[in-house]
C-alpha positions, -999 to 999 in steps of 0.1 A, spaced: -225 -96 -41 -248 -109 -8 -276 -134 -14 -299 -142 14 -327 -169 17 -341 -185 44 -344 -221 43 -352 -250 67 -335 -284 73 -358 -316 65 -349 -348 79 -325 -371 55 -320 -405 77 -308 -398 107 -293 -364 94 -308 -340 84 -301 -317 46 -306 -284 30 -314 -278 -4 -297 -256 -26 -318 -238 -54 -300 -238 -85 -297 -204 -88 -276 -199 -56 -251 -227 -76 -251 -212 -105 -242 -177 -83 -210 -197 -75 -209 -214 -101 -212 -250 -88 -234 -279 -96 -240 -313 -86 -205 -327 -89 -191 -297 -69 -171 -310 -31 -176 -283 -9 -156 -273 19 -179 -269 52 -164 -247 82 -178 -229 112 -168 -206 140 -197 -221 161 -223 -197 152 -224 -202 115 -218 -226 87 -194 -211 56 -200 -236 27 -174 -230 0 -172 -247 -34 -138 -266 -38 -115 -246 -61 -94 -268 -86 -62 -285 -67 -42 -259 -90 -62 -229 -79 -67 -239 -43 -28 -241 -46 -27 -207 -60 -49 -192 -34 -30 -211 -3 4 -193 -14 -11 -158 -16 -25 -165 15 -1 -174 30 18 -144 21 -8 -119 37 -5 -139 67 37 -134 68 36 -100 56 8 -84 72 9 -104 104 13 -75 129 -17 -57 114 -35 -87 112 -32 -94 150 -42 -54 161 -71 -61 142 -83 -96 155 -79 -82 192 
């Protein structure tokens, strides 16, 4: 499922911050205590709750295994 809104950074200090409405956390099912993992490919921001170490673990390993098995295709596609 997509969920768009468009929001607007306010000034936080000398940074500046985003709010989240709670029903975009709730979506993905995170809440004030959730880290969140923030990466770009320097046109966008991904922000993505932080899985459990155990299922981030998980999640690595199968990963990982698309990467080894499927490299080939993978490449071809990326080009």
């Amino acid at each position: 499922m997509k969920t768009s809104m468009i929001k607007q950074l306010t000034k936080h200090g000398n940074s500046m911050a985003m709010v989240i409405d709670k029903p975009i956390l709730e979506l993905i099912g995170a809440d004030a205590d959730t880290f969140f993992e923030i990466t770009t490919d320097g046109h966008a921001l991904i922000i993505t709750p932080m899985k459990t170490p155990d299922e981030k673990k998980a999640f690595n390993a199968a990963l990982e295994k698309v990467n080894t098995r499927y490299a080939k295709a993978l490449k071809k596609l990326a080009e």
